[in-house]
N, C-alpha and C positions, 0 to 999 in steps of 0.2 A: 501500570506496566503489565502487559502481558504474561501468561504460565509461561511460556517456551523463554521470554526474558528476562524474567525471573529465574530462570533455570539456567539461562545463560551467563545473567550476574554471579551466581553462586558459585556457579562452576570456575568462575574468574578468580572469585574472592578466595578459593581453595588455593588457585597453582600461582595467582600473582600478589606477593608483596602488599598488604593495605596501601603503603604510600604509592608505591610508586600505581597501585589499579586507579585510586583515585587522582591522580595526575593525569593517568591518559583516559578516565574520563571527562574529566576538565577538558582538554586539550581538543578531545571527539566532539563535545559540546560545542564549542566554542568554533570550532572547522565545518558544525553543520551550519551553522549563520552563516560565513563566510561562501560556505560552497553553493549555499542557497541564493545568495545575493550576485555572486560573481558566476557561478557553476564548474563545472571544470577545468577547462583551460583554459580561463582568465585568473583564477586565483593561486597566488605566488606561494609558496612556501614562505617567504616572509612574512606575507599577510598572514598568514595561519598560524604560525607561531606564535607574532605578535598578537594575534588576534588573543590565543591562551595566554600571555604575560610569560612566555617560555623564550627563549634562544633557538636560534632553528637547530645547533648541538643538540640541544635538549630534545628537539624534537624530532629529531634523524637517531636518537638515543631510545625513544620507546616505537617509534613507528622504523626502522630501518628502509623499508620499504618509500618512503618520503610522501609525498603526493597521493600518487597512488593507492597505498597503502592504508593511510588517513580515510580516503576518499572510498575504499570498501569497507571499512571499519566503520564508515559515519551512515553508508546506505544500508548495508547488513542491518545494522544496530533501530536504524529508523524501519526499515521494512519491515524486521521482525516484530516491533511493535504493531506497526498498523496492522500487518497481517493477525494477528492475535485479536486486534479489537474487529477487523473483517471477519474471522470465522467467530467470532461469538455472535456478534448480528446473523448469520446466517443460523447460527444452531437456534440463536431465540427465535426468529420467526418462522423456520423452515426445517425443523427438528424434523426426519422420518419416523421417530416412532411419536410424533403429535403432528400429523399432517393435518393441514389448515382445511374445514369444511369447504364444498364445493364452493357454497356463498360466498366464502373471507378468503377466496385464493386471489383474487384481484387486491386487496385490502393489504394482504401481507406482501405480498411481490411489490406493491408500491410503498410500504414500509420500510421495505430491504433498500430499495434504491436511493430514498430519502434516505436511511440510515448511513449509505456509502455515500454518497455526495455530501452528507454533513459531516463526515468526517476529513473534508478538505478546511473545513475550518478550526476541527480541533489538531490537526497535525500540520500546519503552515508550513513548515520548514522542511518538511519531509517530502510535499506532494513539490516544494518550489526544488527540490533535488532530481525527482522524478521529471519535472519541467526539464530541467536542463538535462538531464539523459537522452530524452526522447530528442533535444534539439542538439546537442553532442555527441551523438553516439560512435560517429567515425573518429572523435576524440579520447574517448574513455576505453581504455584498456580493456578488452575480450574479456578476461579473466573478471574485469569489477562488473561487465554486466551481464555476466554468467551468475558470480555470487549473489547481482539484486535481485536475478529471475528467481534465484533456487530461495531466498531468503520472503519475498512478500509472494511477483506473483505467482509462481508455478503452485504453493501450497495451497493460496486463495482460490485456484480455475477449479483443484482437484477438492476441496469444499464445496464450492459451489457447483462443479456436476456428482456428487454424492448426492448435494440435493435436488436438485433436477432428477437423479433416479429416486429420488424418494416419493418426489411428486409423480411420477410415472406410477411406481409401485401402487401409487394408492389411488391412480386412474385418474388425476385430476389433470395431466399433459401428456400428450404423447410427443417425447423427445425423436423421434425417426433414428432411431439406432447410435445417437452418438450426445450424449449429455454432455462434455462439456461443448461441444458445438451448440447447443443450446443453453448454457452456461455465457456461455461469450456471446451469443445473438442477444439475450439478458440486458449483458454491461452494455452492451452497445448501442443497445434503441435505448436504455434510460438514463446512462449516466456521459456515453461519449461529449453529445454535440455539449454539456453542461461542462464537462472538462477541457473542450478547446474554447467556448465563448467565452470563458471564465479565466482562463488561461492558468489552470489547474488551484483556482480559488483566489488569483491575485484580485482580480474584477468579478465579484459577485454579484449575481444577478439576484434581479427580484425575487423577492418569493413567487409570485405570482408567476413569472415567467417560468422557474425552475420547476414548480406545481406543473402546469401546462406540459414540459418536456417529459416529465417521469412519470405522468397520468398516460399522455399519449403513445410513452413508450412500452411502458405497460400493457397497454391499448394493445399494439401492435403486435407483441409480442404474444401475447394469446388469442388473437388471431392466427399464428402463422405456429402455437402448440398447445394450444385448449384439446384435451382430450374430446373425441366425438362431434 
């Protein structure tokens, strides 16, 4: 678990009750299955109750909010994670005060990417929520995917254009005035096409295939901001 979720537990375990925090983390646990398999607006609030071994009383009893509620609490909770293991991969390969030799800048950029695409297999459940957002979104309440944005990506983009101007700084790309614009041209040549053919890790490709997408993306992408 992540510093910032770690800090979030803590901060729970002060203002909520042991029993009842560890109830509605059972409860969040048990609703990211559910909402990973079903997504949104297929899964019931009885499903999700029963899914925890709760009463939906019980469960309109910690969550108020019902559904909904559940369903910001289980993305938050997951994005904040991932997002914590994404900025640590970025600080370890792409740290600005250890920027990577001219030679190792291809090396590292294709370590980063590999690093983010392999972690659709250590977060299953989280990237199969993100699936269904992207295919929900005229379903899912404004407000829940306001809190996913402000919770994984918006922290992740402003990471990764910090280091995009790091590698500026240290003359190894020239981003054309706007890093995370080059932050997101990044995700996009090495990790997209690997996240729709994959269908955000349910159907894993080859190695060999994946190797080929995030070499080539890499490829591309310093072509189009290789300094000089």
């Amino acid at each position: 678990m992540g510093s910032s979720n770690d800090a979030r537990v803590e901060q729970a375990r002060r203002e909520i009750p042991p029993r009842k925090l560890e109830k509605q983390m059972a409860m969040a646990s048990a609703a990211c299955t559910v909402f990973g398999h079903e997504g949104y607006a297929r899964a019931s609030v009885d499903a999700l109750a029963a899914a925890a071994g709760v009463s939906t009383r019980t469960l309109y009893n910690h969550f108020p909010g019902g559904k909904a509620e559940l369903f910001r609490t289980v993305v938050t909770w997951t994005s904040s994670e991932v997002k914590d293991a994404q900025i640590a991969r970025i600080q370890a390969l792409l740290d600005p005060a250890r920027p990577p030799r001219p030679d190792d800048l291809e090396r590292d950029l294709v370590a980063l990417a590999r690093a983010f695409v392999g972690l659709m297999t250590e977060y299953p459940n989280h990237f199969a929520l993100v699936r269904h957002i992207h295919a929900e979104a005229d379903h899912v309440p404004p407000e829940v995917l306001e809190a996913w944005h402000d919770a994984g990506p918006a922290p992740v983009g402003r990471a990764l254009a910090d280091a995009m101007t790091g590698l500026a700084d240290a003359d190894l790309i020239d981003v054309h005035g706007d890093a995370a614009l080059a932050g997101g041209h990044f995700m996009a040549l090495t990790s997209h096409a690997i996240v729709q053919t994959s269908h955000y890790g349910v159907l894993p490709l080859a190695k060999e295939e994946t190797d080929r997408l995030i070499t080539g993306g890499v490829a591309a992408f310093l072509r189009a901001y290789r300094a000089g």
